[in-house]
Every structure is written in structure tokens, then in C-alpha cells.
C-alpha positions as CSV (number, residue, x, y, z in Angstrom):
1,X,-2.6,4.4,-15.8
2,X,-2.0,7.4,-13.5
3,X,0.4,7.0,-10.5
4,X,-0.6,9.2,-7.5
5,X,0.7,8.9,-4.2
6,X,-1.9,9.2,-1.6
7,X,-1.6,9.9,2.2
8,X,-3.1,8.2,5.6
9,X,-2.5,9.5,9.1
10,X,0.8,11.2,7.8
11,X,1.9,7.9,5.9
12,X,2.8,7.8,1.9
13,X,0.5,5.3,0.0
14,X,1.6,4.0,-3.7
15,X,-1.4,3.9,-5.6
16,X,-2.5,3.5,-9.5
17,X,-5.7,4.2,-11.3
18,X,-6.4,1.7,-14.0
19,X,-8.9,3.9,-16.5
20,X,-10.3,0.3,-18.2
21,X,-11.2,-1.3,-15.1
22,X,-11.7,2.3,-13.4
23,X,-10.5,1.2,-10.0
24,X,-7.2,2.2,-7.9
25,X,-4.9,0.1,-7.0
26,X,-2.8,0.5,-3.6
27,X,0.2,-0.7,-2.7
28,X,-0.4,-3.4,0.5
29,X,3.3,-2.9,1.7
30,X,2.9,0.9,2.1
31,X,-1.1,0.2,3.8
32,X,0.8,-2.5,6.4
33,X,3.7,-0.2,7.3
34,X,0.5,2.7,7.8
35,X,-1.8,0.6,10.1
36,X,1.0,-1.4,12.2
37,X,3.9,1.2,12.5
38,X,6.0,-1.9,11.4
39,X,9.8,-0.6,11.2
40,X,9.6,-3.1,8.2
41,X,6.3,-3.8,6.5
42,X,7.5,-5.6,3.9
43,X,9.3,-8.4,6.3
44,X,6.0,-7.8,8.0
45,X,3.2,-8.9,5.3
46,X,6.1,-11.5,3.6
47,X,4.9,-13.2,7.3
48,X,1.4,-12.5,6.8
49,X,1.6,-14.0,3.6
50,X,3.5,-17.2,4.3
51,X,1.0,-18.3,7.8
């Protein structure tokens, strides 16, 4: 697997490509805290999650 970290509208993105499956793999904590401006996206999609 090969880590990279990606960037959106100035935001740091975790992802990781998977050579067997060949797909990438994103981090959804680091894709909230990108699209809501959340102070704390993880808080923020632990609440998503749980409704």
C-alpha cells in the first residue's frame, strides 16, 4: 500500500492505495473537516455516525 496525502480546496486528505484491489482509500475525517469547515470533524462525523 502507498500512503499519499492528497489536497482539496487547501485541505490535507489521508489517503491509501491498495495495489490488489487497485482503489484509494480516503480518510472520511479529513473529507468532513474539508467540506464543513468543522473546527472538529471528528466530533463532527462521530454525530453523523451515531443519528
Amino acid at each position: 500500500m502507498n500512503n499519499e496525502i492528497k489536497i482539496f480546496e487547501g485541505n490535507q486528505i489521508c489517503s491509501i492505495w491498495d495495489n490488489e484491489q487497485e482503489e484509494w482509500y480516503f480518510s472520511v475525517v479529513d473529507i468532513v473537516g474539508a467540506l464543513t469547515d468543522s473546527k472538529n470533524p471528528r466530533d463532527y462525523w462521530y454525530r453523523v455516525k451515531k443519528g
